[in-house]
Phi, psi and omega in degrees: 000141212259169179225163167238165196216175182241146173229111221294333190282341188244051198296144189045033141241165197241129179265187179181132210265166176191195253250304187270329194127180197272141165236117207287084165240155170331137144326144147333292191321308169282312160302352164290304193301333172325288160353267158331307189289302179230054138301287206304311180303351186286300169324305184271354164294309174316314200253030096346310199294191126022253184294354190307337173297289196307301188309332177318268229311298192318314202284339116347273236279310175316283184315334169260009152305291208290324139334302205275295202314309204268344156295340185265343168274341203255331192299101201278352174272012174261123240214150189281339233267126161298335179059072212232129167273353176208166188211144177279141189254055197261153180243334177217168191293151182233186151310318200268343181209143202267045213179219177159195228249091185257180160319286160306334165283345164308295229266006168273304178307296188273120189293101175258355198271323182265349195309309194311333183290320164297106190306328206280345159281334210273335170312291191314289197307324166342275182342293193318299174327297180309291180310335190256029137278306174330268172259341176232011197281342167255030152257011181252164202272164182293342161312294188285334181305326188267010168248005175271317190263025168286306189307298190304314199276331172308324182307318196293282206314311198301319173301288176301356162273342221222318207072032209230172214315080146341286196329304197290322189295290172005297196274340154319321185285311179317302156329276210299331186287318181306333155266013179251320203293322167330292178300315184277343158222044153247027185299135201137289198260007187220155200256116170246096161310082162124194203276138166327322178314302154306303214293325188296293216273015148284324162276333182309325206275338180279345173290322186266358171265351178271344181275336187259024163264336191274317186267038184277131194217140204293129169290142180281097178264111188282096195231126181265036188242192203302160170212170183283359156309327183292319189277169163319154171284322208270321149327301173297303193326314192305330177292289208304331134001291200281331194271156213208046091267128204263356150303322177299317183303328199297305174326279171273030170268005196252347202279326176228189181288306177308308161331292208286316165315332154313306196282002149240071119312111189303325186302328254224315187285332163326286184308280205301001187258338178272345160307317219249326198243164169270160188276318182295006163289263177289011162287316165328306186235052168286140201238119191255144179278197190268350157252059163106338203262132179305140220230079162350301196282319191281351188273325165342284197308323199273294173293003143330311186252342162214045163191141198298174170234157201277121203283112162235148184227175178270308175211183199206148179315170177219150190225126164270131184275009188255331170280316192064042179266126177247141186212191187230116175263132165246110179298308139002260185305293185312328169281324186292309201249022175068015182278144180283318197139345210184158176270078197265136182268347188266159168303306157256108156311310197303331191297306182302330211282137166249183173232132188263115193278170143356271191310287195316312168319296192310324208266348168319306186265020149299130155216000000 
């Protein structure tokens, strides 16, 4: 029975013993390359011909597909979002629709991407961000993740262009990292969508958006028309009044002498404990000076650290209950052109609309 061998002095011929004695063929390896020369000679007959044009193109038009494809997957500023002003809310399957309503597909559907444009929004969605950094950000799809954090860098950037409320992206960022360094070095015990990798260099980029808010510095604008020096005291008071965080009262008591002197009106820190607390809340904690009288601002701050304070925005989502609609209400269009907002069935629209905080939103997709 004949056997084969390898021959050390002949690389890629195979000997083989017989009959006659031993004989020498060709390797696999050298008919494979045979071959190949001629496919190729084939190949260039082929593309010789005729048709050498139309394959040119086809093979182009492939390739800047694929070009088009792999930038739109790699490029992170692209974002997914229907920009939809109202979305149907169902939590279970029905005859007529076989699916439900999660979180992430909300928050991929309703356009948060221009709401971020509106001073009168941007504080909600601000909120919003924060809870679901908080408690919900791995319920969320590898989609909606990259469009959250698509939101936060328009935030961040906006903040760094305008200068207008540092303080909250801070303390957002501050979250989410304290939940990604958790997640990320619980892997394993925790469900993280898509490669570790990712997940790293999404907090180095909230570490470099937090060094350049920390190293951000306020312009000085230079105007020779009204300033806030300019009003009546009875006026600043009145601004200072108006305001319902008491970070804000701290902020600006800092811009000018009159303003900081304004901004410790015992009344005014008073207004904001009965505002923000129930009276068994702060009767807990009150903080009495050494003659007797209660110290507002500190006791504000003291309830503060151990009770949420009452959420206000300029405007906010709407959940119609007759519809089961979550929507963007534009007050604007609803006074001209009677729109509700959503294609409402009911008789009196106005009557179903509630307004949805931050918290409500989440809890809307328990199920």
């Amino acid at each position: 029975m004949p056997f084969l061998g390898q021959d050390w002095r002949s690389p890629g011929w195979s000997w083989i013993k017989t009959e006659d004695g031993w004989r020498r063929y060709e390797s696999w390896s050298q008919e494979l390359e045979r071959e190949h020369d001629h496919c190729s000679i084939n190949h260039s007959i082929i593309l010789n011909s005729e048709d050498e044009e139309i394959f040119n193109n086809e093979e182009q038009e492939y390739a800047s597909k694929k070009r088009k494809k792999d930038h739109f997957r790699n490029d992170r500023n692209t974002q997914c979002f229907y920009r939809e002003k109202w979305i149907y809310v169902h939590k279970e399957s029905t005859r007529e629709r076989h699916s439900y309503c999660t979180l992430g597909e909300a928050f991929n559907r309703l356009d948060f991407s221009s709401a971020i444009q509106d001073i009168r929004r941007f504080n909600y969605v601000v909120r919003l961000l924060q809870l679901i950094a908080k408690s919900q950000l791995t319920s969320l799809s590898g989609v909606a993740q990259k469009n959250y954090f698509n939101i936060l860098d328009k935030i961040v950037q906006k903040v760094l262009d305008d200068h207008q409320n540092p303080r909250l992206i801070k303390n957002l960022l501050q979250d989410l990292s304290s939940t990604l360094c958790i997640l990320i070095r619980g892997e394993g015990k925790s469900v993280l969508v898509g490669n570790i990798n990712i997940w790293i260099c999404r907090l180095e980029t909230i570490l470099t958006w937090q060094q350049q808010l920390q190293n951000l510095q306020m312009t000085k604008h230079v105007d020779s028309g009204l300033t806030l020096s300019d009003l009546p005291l009875h006026v600043l008071s009145n601004i200072l009044h108006r305001l319902s965080d008491g970070w804000d009262v701290v902020t600006l008591g800092q811009v000018t002498p009159a303003l900081s002197a304004l901004s410790e009106d015992r009344q005014l820190w008073r207004k904001l404990c009965l505002y923000h607390f129930a009276d068994k809340q702060f009767c807990r904690h009150l903080v009495l000076s050494e003659e007797g009288h209660v110290e507002w601002k500190l006791t504000y701050f003291a309830l503060q650290k151990y009770y949420p304070t009452r959420e206000q925005y300029g405007d906010t989502l709407h959940f119609c209950r007759h519809c089961s609609i979550l929507f963007w209400k534009d007050c604007r269009l609803a006074l001209l052109f009677k729109d509700s907002g959503h294609p409402c069935t009911a008789a009196n629209p106005d009557s179903c609309f509630m307004p949805v905080s931050p918290q409500h939103f989440i809890d809307l997709f328990k199920f």
